[in-house]
N, C-alpha and C positions, 0 to 999 in steps of 0.2 A: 659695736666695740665691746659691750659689756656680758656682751655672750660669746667673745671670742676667746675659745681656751688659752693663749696663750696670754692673753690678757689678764684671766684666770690665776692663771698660774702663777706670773708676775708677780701679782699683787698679792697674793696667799705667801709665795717666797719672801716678797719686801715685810709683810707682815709679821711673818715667822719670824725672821731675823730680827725684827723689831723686840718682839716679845722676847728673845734667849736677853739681849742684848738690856733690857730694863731689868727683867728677873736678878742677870747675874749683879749689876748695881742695885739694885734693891736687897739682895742678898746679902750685903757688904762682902761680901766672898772678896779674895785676888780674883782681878782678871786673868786668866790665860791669854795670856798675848797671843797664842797659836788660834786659840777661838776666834780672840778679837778679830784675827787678821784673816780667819776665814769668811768671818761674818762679813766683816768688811767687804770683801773677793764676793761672796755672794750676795751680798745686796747691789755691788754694782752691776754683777750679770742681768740680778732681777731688774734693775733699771732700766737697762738696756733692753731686754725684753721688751719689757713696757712700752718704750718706743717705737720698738719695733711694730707693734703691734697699731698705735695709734699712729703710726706712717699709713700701712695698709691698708687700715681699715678707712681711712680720712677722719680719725676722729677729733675729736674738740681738746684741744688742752687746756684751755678752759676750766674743764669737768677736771682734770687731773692735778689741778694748780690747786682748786678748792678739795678734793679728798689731801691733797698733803699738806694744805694749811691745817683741814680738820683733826689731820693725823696728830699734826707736831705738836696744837694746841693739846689735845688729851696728853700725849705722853710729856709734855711742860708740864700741865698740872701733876699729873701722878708723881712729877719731880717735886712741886709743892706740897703734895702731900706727904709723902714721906721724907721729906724733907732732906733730898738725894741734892745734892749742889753738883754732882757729875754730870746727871739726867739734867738738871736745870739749863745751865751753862752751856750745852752740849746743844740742847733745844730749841736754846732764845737764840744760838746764831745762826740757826737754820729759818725759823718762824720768821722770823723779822722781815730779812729781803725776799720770804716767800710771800708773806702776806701782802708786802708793796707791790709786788709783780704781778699778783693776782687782782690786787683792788686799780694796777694800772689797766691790763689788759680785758679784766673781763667789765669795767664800769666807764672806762677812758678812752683809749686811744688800743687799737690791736693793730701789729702791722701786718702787711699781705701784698704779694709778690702778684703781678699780673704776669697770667700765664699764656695768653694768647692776643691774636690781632683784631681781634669785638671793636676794642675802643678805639682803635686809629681815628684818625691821627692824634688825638688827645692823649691816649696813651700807650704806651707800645709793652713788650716782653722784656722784662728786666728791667721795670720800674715799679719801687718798692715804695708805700704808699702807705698813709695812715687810715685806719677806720673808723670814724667818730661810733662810739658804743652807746653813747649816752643820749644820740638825737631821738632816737624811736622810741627810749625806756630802757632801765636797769635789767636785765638777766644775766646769768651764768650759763648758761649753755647758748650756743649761735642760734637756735629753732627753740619755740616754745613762746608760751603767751611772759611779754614781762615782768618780773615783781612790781615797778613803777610803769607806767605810761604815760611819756609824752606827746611829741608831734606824731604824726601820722604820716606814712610818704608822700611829698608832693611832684609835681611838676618838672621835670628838667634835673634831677635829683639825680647822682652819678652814688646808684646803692650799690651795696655786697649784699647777699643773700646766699641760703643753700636750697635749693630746686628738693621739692619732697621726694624728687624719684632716685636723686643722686649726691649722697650726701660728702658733697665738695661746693666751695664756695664759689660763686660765679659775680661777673661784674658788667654792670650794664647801665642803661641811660632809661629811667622812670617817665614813659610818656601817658600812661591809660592807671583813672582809679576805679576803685567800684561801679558799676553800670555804665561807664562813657562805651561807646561806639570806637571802635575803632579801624581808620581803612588804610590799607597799603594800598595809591596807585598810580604807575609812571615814574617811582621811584618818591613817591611824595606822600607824607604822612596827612589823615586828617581824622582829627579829633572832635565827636559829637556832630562831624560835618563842616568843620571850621577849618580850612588849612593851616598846618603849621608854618609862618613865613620859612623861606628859604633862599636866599641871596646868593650865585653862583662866585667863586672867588677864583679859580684859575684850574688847569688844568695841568697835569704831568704822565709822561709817558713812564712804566714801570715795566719791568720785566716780572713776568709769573709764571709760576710753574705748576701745569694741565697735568694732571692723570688722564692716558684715553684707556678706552680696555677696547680691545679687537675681537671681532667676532669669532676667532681660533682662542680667544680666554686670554691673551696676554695684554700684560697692562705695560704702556710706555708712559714714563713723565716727559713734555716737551715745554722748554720753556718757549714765552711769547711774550710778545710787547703789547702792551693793552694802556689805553688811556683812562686815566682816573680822575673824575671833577669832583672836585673840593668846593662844598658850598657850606654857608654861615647858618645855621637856624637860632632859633629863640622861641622860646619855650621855658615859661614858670618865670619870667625874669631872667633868665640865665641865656647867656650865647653862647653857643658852641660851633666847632665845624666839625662836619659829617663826611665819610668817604663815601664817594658812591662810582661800581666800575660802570664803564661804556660800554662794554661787549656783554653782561649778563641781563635776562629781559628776566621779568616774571609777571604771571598773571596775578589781577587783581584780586587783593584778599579784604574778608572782613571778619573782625571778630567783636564780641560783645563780653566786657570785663564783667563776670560774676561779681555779687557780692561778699565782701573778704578779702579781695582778690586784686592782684593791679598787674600790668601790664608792661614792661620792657623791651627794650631791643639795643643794639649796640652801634655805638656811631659809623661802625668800617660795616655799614648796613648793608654790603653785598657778600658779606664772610663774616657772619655772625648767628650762633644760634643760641637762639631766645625766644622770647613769647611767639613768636611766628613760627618756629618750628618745635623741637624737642622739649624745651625748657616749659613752656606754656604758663598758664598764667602762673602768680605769687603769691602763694595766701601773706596775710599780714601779719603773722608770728611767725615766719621763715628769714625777715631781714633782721642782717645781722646791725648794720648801719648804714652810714654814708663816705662816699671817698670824700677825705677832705684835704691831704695835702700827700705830694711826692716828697720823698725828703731825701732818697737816694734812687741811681740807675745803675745797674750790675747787670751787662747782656749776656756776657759766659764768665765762665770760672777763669780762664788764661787771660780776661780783659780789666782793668783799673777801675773801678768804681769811682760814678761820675756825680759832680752834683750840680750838673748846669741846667739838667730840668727843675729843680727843686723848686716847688711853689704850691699853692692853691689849686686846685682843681674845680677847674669851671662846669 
């Protein structure tokens, strides 16, 4: 993000603006209202910019809540010090509800939209969800070692993290820590060699939709009826239910969690990629926290936002 030109550039604009913008109050000059209201016109472009950029790139806003607290604090004081009551005034109503936003999000609670079906049935696409920030340790940025250190990940832990290969947040179900053993087999987890219980709860026929590709290269989507069993597990003290489809087999895998490192996968465990494929293992300064509660469901933009799932996350 911080080698992105336009990111660059943004923030060199928002800055520039910054400085005419103190100069001319610190100058006592009249303002030129024509200035003022370029300046103005040009720092919101530059903002937008900014955005844009920290969309594409998936960066941390985070990072950008603490450069504009740090911004607003300098140019506050420079209003202290020359004892500018324009600069001042102008500063403290910006500083104020940015400092709260930033001391909410990056040490509290960050919220975060589930973008895919990992977690079925627990949770589904368009259910917005709190991040506890504070379980793992204090930092500012999502990756990196914390300023404080807490608890450590455990067990049956429903974490956010961002994967070192792809820096977007991902959401999964915490089963393997440093050195445990881990084996996928017959659709059944086991840990150090221990089965993870698993209690069958009932079955449902769903419709899915197959991609095939045909040996002339064209690819048809067919939809099909496939059975899906819903069974209970428990794991760390915590119960959850897991999907699992009837029609997908796989062979038996094993992996062994490096040191640093912990191990994931996602309850709708037959349409989820995580430690078992792409995602692999976690170092332990990648997670950002823990899911700890839904508080709203929003599935498209034309739909009412709903709050009948709101609760705790198991």
């Amino acid at each position: 993000m911080f080698t992105d030109p336009l990111f660059i550039l943004s923030l060199a604009g928002m800055l520039g603006c910054i400085y005419i913008w103190i100069r001319q109050n610190v100058a006592e000059a009249k303002f030129n209202p024509l200035i003022e209201e370029n300046l103005s016109s040009l720092g919101t472009i530059f903002f937008f910019a900014m955005i844009m950029s920290i969309w594409f790139n998936s960066g941390d806003l985070g990072l950008i809540l603490f450069i504009a607290v740090l911004i607003s604090f300098i140019v506050f004081f420079i209003g202290i010090f020359y004892k500018n009551e324009v600069i001042k005034k102008s500063t403290r109503g910006t500083l104020i509800p940015l400092f709260i936003i930033f001391v909410l999000r990056s040490f509290l609670y960050e919220p975060y939209q589930i973008p895919s079906g990992s977690m079925l049935p627990g949770l589904k696409v368009g259910d917005f969800i709190l991040v506890n920030k504070y379980e793992y340790g204090l930092k500012i940025n999502r990756v990196g070692k914390p300023l404080i250190e807490f608890n450590d990940p455990d067990y049956g832990e429903v974490v956010v993290f961002v994967p070192p290969h792809k820096p977007v947040p991902y959401i999964k179900r915490l089963i393997g820590k440093p050195g445990d053993s881990i084996k996928y087999i017959n659709k059944k987890l086991y840990i150090n060699d221990e089965i993870v219980l698993k209690d069958y709860e009932f079955t449902k026929e769903e419709i899915v939709t197959r991609r095939y590709r045909y040996p002339s290269g064209k690819i048809e989507e067919v939809e099909e009826i496939e059975d899906i069993k819903f069974y209970t597990e428990e794991l760390g003290g915590r119960s959850f239910v897991v999907r699992n489809s009837s029609a997908k087999t796989e062979y038996p895998q094993q992996w062994t969690v490096p040191n640093g490192h912990y191990f994931v996968v996602g309850d709708n465990r037959d349409n989820s990629n995580d430690s078992r494929q792409d995602v692999g293992f976690v170092p332990r300064n990648y997670f950002m926290g823990t899911a700890d509660y839904i508080w709203m469901t929003w599935e498209c933009w034309t739909c009412l936002p709903s709050f009948e799932r709101a609760g705790k996350i198991n």
